[in-house]
C-alpha positions as a Python dict, from the first residue, in 0.01 Angstrom:
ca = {
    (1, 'X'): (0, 0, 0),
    (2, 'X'): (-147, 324, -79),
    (3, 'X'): (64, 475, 192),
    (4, 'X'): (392, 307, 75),
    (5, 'X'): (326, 506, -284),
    (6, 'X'): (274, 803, -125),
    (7, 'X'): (556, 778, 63),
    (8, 'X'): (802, 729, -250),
    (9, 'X'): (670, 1045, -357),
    (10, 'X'): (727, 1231, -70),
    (11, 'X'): (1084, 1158, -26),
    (12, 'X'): (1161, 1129, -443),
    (13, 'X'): (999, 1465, -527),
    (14, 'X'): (1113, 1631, -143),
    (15, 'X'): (1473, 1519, -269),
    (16, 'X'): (1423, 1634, -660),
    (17, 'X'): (1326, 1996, -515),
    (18, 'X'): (1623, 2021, -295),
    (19, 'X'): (1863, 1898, -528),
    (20, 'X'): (1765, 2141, -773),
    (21, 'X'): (1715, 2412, -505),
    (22, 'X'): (1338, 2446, -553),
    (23, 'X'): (1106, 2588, -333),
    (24, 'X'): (820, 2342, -284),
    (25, 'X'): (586, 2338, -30),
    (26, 'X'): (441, 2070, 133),
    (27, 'X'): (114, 2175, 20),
    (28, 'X'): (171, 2269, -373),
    (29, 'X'): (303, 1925, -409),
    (30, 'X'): (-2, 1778, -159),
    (31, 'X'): (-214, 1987, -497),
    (32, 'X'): (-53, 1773, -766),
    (33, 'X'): (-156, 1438, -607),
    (34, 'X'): (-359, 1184, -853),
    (35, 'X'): (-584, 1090, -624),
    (36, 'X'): (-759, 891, -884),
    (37, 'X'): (-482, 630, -865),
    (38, 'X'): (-487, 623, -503),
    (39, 'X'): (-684, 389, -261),
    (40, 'X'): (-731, 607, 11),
    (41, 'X'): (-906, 912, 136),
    (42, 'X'): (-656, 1200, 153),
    (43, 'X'): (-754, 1315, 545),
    (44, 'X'): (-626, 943, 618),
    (45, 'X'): (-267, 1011, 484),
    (46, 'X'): (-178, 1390, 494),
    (47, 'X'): (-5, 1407, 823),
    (48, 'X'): (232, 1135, 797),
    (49, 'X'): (324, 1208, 451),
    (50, 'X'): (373, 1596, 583),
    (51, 'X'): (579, 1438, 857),
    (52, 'X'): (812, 1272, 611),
    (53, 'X'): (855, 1533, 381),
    (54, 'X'): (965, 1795, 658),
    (55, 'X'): (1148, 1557, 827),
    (56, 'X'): (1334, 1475, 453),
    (57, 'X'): (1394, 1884, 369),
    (58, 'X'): (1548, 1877, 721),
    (59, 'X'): (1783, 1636, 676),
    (60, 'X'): (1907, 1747, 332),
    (61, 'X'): (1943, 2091, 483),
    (62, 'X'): (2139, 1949, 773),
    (63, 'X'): (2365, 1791, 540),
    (64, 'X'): (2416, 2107, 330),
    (65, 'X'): (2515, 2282, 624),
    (66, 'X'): (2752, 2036, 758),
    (67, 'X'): (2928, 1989, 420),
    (68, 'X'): (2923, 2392, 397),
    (69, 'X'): (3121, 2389, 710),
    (70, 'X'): (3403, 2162, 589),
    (71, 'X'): (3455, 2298, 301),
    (72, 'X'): (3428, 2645, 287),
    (73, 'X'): (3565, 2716, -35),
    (74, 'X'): (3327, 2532, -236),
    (75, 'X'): (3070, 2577, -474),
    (76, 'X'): (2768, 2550, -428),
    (77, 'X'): (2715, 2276, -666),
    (78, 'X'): (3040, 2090, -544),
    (79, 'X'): (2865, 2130, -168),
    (80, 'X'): (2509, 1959, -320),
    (81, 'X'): (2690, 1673, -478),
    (82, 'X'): (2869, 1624, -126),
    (83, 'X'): (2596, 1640, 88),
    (84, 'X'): (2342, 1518, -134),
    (85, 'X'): (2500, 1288, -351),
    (86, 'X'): (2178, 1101, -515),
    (87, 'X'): (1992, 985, -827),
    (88, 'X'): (1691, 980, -776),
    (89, 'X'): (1407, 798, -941),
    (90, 'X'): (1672, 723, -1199),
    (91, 'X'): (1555, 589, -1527),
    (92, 'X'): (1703, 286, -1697),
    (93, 'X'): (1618, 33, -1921),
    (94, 'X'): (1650, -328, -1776),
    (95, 'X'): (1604, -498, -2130),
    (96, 'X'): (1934, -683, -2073),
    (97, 'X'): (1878, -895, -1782),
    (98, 'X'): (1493, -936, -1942),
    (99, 'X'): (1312, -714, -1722),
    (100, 'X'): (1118, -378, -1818),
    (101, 'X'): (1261, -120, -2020),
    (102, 'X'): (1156, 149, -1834),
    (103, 'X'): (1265, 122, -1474),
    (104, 'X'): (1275, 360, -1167),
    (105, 'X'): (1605, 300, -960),
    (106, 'X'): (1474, 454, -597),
    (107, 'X'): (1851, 623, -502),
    (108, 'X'): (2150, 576, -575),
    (109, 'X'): (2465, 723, -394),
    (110, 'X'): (2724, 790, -662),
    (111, 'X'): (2965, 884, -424),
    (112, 'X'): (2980, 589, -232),
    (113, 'X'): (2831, 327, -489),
    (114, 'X'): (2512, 224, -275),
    (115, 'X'): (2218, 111, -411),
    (116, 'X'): (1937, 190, -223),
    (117, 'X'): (1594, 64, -242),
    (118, 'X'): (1272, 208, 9),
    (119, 'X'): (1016, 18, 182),
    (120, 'X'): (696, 184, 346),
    (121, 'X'): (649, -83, 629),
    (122, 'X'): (820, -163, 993),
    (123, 'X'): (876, -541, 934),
    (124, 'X'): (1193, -682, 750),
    (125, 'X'): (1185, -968, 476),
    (126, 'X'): (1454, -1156, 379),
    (127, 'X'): (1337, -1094, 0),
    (128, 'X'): (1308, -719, 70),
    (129, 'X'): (1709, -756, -14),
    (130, 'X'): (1637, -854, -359),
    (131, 'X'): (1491, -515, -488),
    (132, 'X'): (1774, -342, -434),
    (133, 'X'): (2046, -626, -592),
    (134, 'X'): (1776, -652, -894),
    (135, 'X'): (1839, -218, -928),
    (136, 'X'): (2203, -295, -855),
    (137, 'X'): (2264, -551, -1123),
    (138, 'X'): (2049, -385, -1381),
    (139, 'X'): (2258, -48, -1328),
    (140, 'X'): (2575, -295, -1357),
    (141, 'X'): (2481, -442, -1721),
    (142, 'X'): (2392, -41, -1839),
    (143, 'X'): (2675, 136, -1694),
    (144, 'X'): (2945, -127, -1695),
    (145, 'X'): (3026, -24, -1284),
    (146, 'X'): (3041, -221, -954),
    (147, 'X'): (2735, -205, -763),
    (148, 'X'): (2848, -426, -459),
    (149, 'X'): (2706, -216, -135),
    (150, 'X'): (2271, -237, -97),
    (151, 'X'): (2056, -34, 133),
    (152, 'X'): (1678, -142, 233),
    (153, 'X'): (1580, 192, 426),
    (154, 'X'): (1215, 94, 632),
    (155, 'X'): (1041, 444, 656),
    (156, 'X'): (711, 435, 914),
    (157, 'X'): (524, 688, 1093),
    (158, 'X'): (326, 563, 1392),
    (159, 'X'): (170, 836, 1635),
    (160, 'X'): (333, 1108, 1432),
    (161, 'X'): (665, 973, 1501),
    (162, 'X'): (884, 883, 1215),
    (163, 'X'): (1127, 547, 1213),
    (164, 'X'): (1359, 517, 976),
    (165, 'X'): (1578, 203, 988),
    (166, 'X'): (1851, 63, 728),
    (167, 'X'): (1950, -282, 602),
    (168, 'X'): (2315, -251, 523),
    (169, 'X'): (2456, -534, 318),
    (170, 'X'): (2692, -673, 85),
    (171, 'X'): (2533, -806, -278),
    (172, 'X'): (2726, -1087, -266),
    (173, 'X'): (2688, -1413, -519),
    (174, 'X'): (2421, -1541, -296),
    (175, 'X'): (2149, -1270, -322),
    (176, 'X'): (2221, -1221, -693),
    (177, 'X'): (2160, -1623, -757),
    (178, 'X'): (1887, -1573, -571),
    (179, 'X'): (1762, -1272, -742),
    (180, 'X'): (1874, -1448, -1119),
    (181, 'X'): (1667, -1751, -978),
    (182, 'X'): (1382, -1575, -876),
    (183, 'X'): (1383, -1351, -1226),
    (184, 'X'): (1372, -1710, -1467),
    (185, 'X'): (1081, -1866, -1194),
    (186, 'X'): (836, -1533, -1345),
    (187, 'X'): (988, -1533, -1658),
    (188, 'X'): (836, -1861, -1720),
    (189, 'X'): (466, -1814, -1526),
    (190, 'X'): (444, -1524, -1793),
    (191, 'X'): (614, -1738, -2117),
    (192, 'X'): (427, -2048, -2059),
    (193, 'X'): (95, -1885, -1905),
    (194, 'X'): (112, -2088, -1586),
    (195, 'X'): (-128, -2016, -1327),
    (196, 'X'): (118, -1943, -1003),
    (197, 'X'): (-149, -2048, -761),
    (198, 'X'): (-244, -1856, -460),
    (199, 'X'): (-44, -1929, -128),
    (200, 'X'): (-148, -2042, 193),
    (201, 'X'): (-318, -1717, 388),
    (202, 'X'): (-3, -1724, 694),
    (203, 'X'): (222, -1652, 422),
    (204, 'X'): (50, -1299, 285),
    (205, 'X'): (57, -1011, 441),
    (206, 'X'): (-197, -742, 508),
    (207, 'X'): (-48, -470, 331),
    (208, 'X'): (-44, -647, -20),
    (209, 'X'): (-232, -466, -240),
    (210, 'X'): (-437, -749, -353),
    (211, 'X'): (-433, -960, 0),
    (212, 'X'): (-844, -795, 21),
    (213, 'X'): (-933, -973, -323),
    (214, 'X'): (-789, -1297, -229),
    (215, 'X'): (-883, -1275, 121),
    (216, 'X'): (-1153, -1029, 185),
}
């Protein structure tokens, strides 16, 4: 868990620098870390998160370069929002589907309408799906636009090598009943005050943040 929080930081603020053509080091940023709010000792997680943020700045830079080779005559803000065509750790209120008001969309790609949502962990959940159709539907209802493509990207280092795989998939009526369905099911453990039990220990899984206070 710790990990997967680090890891959103290292590719949100590794993108925010490039976008807005700051130099950051890996190590100024490494400074800035809260390590108050984080469970784990900072030897444990350097290296992989150093691993992901080159391996982030190289990819962006890869992407500037191939974009500056198609179109030559650009800017160099038209060639950014070509290659690198993201919001990142976008704000937004999600008052009008009764969630938060202050929500952090992960990325979105504005030139292809994609929402896209990260997960710090190498096995895939059917439910993983409904983060990013809860971001899609919640950027729907503030900016009145279609939000049908969704993107679970599965970042893991393991021996210093990084794995990046994608979920590609449609938001179709299924996953947002689903999501809608499983919105109104906490909306009323938190209304009414209802104690949602604890499941069976087969169905948690180690990397929960609380799976050590329920079964530690």
């Amino acid at each position: 868990m710790a990990l997967g929080k680090l890891f959103h930081g290292v590719v949100s603020d590794s993108l925010q620098a490039f976008l807005q053509r700051q130099d950051v080091s890996f190590e100024s940023w490494w400074q800035k870390i809260r390590w108050q709010e984080i469970s784990e000792k900072p030897e444990n997680v350097m290296e992989p998160c150093r691993i992901v943020w080159e391996f982030v700045r190289k990819m962006c830079e890869a992407k500037l370069a191939e974009a500056s080779s198609r179109q030559v005559h650009a800017s160099e803000l038209d060639l950014m929002a070509s290659a690198v065509p993201f919001l990142i750790e976008h704000r937004i209120s999600g008052e009008l589907l009764g969630l938060s008001d202050v929500l952090s969309v992960d990325c979105y790609d504005y030139l292809r309408a994609i929402m896209f949502d990260l997960k710090a962990v190498n096995v895939k959940e059917e439910w993983h799906r409904l983060s990013a159709v809860g971001y899609a539907l919640v950027f729907e209802s503030v900016h009145e636009v279609p939000v049908d493509i969704c993107c679970t990207v599965y970042l893991h280092v393991d021996n210093g090598k990084i794995n990046v795989q994608k979920d590609l998939f449609f938001a179709n009526d299924e996953l947002r009943q689903w999501w809608i369905e499983e919105r109104d099911k906490k909306l009323e453990i938190v209304a009414e005050r209802k104690d949602p039990g604890k499941p069976e220990r087969s169905q948690c899984k180690e990397y929960c943040q609380y799976y050590s206070a329920c079964y530690g």
